[in-house]
Backbone as a ProteinNet text record, in pm:
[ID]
protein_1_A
[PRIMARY]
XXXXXXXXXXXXXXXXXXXXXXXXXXXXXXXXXXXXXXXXXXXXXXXXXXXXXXXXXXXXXXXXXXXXXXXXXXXXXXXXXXXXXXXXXXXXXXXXXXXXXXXXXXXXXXXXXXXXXXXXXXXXXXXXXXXXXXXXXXXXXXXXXXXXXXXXXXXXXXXXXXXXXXXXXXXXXXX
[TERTIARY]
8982.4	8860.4	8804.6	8790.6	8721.8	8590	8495	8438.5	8280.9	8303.9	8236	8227.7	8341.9	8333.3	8260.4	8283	8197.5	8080	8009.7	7846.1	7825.6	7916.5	7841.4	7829.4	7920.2	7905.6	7770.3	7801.3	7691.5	7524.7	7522.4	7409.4	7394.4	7485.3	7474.9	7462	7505.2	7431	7304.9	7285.7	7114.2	7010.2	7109.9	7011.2	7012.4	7132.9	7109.5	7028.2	6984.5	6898.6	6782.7	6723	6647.8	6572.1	6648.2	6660.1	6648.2	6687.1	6670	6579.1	6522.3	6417.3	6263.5	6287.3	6205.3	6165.7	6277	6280.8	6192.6	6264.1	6179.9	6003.1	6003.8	5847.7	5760.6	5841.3	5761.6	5769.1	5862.7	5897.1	5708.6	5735.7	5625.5	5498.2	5507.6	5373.6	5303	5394.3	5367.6	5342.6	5385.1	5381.2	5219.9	5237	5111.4	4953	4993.1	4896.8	4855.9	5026.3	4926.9	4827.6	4920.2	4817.7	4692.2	4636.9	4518.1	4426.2	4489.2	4435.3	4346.1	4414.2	4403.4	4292.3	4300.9	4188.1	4059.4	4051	3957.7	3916.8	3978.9	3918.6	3888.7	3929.1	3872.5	3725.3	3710.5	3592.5	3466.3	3560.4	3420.3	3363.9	3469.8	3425.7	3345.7	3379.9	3252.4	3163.1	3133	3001.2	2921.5	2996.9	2928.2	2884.2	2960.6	2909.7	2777	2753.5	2673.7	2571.7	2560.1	2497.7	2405.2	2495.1	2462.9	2381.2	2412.7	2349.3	2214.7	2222.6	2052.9	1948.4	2018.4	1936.8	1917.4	1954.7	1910.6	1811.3	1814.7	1753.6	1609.8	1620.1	1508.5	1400.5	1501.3	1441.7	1370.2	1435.9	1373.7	1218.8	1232.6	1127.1	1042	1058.8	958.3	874.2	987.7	948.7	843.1	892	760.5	623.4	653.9	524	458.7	524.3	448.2	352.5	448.3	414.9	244.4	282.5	161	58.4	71.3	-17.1	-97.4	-28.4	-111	-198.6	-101.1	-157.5	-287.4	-303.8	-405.8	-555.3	-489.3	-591.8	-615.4	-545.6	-650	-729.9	-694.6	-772	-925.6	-926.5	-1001.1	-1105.8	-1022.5	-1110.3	-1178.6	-1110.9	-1176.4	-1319.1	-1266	-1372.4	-1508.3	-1498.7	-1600.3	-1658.2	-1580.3	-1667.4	-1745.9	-1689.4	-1781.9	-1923.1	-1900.9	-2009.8	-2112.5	-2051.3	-2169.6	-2210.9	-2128.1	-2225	-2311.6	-2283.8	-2415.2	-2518	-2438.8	-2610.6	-2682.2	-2616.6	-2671.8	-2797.4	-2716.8	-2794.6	-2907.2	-2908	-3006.2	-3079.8	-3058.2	-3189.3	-3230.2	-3148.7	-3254.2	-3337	-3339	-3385.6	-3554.6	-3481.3	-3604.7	-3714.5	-3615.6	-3697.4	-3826.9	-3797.6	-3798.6	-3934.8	-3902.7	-3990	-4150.4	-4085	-4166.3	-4287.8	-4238.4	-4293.4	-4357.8	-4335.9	-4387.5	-4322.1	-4225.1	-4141.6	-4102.1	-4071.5	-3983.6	-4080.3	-4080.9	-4175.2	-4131.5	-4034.9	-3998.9	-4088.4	-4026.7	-4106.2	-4061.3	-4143.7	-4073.9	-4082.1	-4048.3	-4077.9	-4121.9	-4245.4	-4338	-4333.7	-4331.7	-4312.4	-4426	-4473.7	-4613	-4637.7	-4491.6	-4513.9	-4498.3	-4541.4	-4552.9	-4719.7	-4747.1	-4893.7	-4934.4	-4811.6	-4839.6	-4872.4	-4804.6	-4833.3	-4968.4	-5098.1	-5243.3	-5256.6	-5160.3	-5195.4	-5206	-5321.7	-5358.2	-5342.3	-5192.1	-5144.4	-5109.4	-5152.9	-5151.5	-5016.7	-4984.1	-4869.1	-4815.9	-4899.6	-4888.9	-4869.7	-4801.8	-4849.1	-4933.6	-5049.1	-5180.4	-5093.4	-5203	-5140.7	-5175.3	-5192.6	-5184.8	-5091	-4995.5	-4931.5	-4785.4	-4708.8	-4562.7	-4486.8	-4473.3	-4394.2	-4418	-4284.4	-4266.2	-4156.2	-4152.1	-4095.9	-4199.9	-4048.5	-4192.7	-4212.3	-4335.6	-4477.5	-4397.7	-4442.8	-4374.5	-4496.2	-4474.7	-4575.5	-4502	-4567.3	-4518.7	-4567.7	-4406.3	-4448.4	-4499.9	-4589.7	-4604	-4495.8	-4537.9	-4426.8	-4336.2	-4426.7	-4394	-4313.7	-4288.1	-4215.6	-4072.1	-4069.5	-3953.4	-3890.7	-3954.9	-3880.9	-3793.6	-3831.7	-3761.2	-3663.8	-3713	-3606.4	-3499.7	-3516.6	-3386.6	-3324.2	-3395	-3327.5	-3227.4	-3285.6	-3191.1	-3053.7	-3107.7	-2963	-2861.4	-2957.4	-2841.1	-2774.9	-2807.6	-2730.3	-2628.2	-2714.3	-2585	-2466.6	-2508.2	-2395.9	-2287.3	-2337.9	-2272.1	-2183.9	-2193.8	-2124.3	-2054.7	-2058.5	-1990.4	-1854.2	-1905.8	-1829.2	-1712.6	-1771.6	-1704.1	-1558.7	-1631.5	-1528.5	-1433.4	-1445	-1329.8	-1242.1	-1315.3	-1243.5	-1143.6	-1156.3	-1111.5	-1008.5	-1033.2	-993.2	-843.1	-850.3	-793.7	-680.2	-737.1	-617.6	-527.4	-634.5	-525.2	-396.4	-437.9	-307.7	-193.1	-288.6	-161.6	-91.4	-135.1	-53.7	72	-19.4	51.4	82.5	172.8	201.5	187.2	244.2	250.8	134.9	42.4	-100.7	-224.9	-152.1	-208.7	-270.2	-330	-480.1	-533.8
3472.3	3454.6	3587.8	3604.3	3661.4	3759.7	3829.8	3901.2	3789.3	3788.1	3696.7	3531	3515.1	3394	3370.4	3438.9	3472.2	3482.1	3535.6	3583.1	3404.4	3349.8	3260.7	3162.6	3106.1	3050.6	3113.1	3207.6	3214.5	3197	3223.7	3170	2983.7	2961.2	2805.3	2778.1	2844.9	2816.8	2825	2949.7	3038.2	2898.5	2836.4	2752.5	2596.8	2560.4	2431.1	2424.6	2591.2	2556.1	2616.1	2672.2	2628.3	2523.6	2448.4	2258.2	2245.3	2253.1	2172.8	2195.7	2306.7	2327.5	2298.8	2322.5	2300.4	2152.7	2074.2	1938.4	1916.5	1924.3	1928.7	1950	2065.4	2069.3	1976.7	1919.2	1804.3	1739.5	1684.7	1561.9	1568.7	1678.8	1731.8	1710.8	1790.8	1734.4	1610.8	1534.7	1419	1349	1363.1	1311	1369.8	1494.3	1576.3	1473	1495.4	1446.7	1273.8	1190	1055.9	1091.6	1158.6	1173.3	1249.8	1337.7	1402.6	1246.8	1190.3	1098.8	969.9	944.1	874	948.3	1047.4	1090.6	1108.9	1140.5	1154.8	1011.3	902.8	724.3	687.4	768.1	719.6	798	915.8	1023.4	920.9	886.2	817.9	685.2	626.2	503.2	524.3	635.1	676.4	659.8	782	790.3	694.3	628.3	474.3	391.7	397.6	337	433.9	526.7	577.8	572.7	609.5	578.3	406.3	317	190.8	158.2	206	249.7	275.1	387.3	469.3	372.1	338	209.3	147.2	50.1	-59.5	-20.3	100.3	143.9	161.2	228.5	315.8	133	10	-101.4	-134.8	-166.3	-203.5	-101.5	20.8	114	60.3	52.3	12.1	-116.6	-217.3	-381.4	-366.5	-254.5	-239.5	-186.2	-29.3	-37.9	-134.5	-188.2	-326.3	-425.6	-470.2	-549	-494.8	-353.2	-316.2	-293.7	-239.4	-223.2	-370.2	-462	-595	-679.2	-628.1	-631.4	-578.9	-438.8	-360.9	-397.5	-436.7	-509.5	-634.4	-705.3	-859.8	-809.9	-697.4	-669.5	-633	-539.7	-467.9	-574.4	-683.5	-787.6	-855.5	-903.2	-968.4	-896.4	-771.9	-644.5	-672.4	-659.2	-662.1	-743.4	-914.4	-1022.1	-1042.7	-962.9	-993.9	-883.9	-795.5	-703.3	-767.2	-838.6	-866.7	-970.1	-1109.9	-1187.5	-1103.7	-1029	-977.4	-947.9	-890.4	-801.9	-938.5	-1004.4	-1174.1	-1219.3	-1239.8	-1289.9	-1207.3	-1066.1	-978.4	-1002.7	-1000.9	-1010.8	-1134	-1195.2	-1353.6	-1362.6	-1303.7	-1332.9	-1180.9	-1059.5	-1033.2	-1111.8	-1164.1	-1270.6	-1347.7	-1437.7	-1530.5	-1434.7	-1343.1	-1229.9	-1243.5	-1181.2	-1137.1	-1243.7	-1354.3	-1483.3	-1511.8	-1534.9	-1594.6	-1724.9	-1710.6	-1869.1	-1886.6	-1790.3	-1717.6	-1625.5	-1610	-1533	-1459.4	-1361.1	-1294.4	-1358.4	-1344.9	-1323.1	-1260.5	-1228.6	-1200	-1303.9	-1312.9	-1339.9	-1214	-1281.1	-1247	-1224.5	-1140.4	-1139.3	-1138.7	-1286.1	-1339	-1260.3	-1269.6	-1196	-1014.1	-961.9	-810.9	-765.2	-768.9	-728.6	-572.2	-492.5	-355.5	-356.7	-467.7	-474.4	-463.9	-528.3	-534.3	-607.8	-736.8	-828.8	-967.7	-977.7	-1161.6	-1260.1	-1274.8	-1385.4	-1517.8	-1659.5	-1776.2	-1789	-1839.3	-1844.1	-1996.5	-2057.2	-2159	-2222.4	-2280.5	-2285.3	-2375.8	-2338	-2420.7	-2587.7	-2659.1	-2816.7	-2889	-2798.8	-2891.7	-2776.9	-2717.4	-2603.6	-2705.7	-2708.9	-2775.2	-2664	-2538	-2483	-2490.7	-2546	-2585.9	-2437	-2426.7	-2311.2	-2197.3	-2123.1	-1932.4	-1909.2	-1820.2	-1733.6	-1663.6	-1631	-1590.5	-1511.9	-1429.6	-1315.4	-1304.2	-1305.6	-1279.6	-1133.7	-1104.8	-951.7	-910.6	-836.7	-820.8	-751.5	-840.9	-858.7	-752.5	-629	-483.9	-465.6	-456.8	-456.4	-573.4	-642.4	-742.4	-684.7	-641.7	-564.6	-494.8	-388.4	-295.4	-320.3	-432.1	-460.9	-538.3	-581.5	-660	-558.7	-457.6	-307.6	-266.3	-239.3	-184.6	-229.1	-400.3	-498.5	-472.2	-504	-437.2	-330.4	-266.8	-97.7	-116.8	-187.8	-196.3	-308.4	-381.1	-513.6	-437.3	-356.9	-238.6	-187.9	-130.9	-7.5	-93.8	-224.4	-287.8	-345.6	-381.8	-437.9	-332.9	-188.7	-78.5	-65.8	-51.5	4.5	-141.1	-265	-357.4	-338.8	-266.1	-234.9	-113.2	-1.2	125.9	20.9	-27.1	-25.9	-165.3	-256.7	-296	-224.1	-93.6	17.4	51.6	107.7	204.2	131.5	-29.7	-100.5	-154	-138.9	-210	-77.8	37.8	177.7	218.3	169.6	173.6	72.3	-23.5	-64.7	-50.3	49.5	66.1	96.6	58.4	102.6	-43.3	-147.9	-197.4	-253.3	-171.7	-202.3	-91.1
-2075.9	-2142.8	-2191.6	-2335.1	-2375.1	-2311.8	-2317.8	-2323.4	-2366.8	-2508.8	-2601.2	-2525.7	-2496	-2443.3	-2315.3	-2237.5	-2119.9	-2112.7	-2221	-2250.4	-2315.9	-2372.4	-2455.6	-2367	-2259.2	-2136.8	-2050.2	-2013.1	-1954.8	-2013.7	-2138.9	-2226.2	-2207.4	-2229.5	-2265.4	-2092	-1994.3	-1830.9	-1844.5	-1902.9	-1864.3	-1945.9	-2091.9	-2181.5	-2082.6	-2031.5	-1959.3	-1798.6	-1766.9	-1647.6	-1716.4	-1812.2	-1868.5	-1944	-2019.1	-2048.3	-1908.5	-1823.4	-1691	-1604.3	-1594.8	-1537.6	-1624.6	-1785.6	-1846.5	-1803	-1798.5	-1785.6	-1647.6	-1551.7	-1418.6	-1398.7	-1489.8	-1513.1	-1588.9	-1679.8	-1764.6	-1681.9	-1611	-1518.8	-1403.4	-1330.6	-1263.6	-1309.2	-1421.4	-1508	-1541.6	-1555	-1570.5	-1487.4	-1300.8	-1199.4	-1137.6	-1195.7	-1188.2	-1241.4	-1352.7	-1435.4	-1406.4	-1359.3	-1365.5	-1193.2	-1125.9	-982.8	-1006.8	-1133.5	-1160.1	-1194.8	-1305.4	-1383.6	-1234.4	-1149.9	-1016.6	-990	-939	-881.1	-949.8	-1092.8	-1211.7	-1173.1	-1176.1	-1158.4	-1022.5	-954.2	-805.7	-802	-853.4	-877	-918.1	-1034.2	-1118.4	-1104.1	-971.8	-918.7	-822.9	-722.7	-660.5	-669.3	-807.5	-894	-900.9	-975.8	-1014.4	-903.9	-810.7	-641.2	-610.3	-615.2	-583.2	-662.9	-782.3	-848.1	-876.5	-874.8	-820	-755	-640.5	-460.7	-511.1	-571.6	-588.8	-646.4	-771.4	-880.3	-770.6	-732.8	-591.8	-488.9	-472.3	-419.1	-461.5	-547	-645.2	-670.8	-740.1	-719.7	-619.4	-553.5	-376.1	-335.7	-410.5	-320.6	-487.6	-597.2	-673.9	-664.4	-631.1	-607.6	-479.2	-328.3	-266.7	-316.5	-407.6	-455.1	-508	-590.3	-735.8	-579.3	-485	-391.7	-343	-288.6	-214.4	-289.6	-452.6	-554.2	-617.6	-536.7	-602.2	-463.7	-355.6	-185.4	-252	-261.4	-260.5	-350.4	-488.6	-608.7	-495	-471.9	-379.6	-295	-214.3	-124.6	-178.7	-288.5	-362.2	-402.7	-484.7	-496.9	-365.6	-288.6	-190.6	-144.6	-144.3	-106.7	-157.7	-291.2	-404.4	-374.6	-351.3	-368.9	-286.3	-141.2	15.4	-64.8	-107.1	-120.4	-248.8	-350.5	-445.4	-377.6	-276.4	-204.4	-151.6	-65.3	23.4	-39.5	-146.5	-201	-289.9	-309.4	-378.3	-314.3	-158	-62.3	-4	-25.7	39.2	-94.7	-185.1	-352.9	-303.2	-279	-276.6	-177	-51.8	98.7	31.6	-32.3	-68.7	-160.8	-230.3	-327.1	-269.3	-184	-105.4	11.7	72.7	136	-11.4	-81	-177.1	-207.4	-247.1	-314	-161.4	-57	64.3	110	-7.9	37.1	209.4	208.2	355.1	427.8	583	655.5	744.8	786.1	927.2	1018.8	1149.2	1264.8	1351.5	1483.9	1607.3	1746.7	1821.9	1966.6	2024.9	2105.3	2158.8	2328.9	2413.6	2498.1	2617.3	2654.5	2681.9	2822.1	2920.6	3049.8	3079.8	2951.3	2919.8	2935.8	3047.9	3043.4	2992.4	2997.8	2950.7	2820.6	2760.7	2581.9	2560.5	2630.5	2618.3	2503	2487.5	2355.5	2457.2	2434.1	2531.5	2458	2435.8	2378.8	2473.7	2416.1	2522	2547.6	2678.1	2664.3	2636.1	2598.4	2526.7	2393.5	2316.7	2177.1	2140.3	2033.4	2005.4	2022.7	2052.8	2026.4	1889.1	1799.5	1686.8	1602.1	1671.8	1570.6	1561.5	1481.8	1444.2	1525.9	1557.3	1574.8	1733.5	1794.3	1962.1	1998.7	2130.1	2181.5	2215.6	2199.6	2230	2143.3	2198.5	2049.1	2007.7	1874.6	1783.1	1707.3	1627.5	1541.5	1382.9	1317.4	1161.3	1179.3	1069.5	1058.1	914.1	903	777.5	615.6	527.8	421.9	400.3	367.9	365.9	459.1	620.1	699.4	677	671	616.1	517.2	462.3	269.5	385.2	488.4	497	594.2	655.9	777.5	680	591.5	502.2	395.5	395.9	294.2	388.9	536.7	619.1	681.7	698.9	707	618.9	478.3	332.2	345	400.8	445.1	522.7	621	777.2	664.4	592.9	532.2	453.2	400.4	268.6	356.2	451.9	490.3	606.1	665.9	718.9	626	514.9	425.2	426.6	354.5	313.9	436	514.6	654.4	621.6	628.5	649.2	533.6	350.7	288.5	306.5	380.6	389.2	492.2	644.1	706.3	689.2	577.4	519.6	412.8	325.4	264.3	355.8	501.9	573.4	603.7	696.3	724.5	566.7	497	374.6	364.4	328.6	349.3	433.4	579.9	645.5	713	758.1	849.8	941.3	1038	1178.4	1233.2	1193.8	1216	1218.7	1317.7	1348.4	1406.4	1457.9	1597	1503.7
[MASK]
+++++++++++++++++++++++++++++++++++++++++++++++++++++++++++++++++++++++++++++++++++++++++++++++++++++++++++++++++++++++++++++++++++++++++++++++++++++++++++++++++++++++++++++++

């Protein structure tokens, strides 16, 4: 063998483990690539699971707000309505004060001798009213003893409204 022949053999070796290794690497590549491609779709199924997850989530915690935000408006209302009755009923009871339709009184405490009021301890016998003595208080005084109820009613009301937010707020907060 030649000289020439020898080099050209060995070229056409050097070119068929090149073709062959070239080959091997595509081969690779390709084994490469569908196992990249797998994992790129398992990635993005994740994603989407997770992502999923969150939406459902994100629902669930909105559907509670919407829930507690309409909890809260009934309450609000209910609130209101106990408070414009009251104050309904306190205008009318002053009304009623005012005109003389209506009269406060008190009971009278007949066996209080320190009081120094010599009241019978009887009631007249031609009076309609049976039981214990009793005293009308004057009108002016009623105005204020029914201003002051209105106060105590308001701020009774108020507290069952506050104290009604706190539990819709919170749950675990009930006592």
């Amino acid at each position: 063998m030649t000289p020439v022949q020898k080099l050209v053999g060995w070229l056409v070796l050097a070119g068929l483990l090149i073709a062959g290794g070239a080959s091997a690497w595509k081969v690779q590549d390709w084994r490469y690539g569908k196992q990249l491609a797998e994992q790129t779709q398992l990635h993005q199924d994740d994603l989407a699971a997770i992502s999923s997850a969150a939406a459902a989530q994100q629902r669930a915690e909105q559907d509670k707000r919407l829930a507690l935000e309409q909890q809260l408006q009934a309450s609000d209302q209910t609130h209101h309505r106990a408070l414009t009755d009251a104050q309904r009923d306190q205008s009318r009871l002053r009304d009623r004060l005012a005109t003389a339709d209506l009269r406060l009184s008190v009971l009278l405490d007949t066996q209080d001798s320190a009081a120094g009021c010599a009241v019978p301890a009887t009631a007249a016998t031609g009076g309609l009213v049976h039981g214990a003595t009793r005293a009308r208080l004057d009108p002016a005084h009623a105005q204020r003893i029914v201003g002051i109820t209105d106060d105590g009613d308001q701020g009774l009301i108020a507290l069952r409204a506050c104290q009604a937010y706190v539990r819709a707020i919170n749950p675990g907060l009930s006592q």
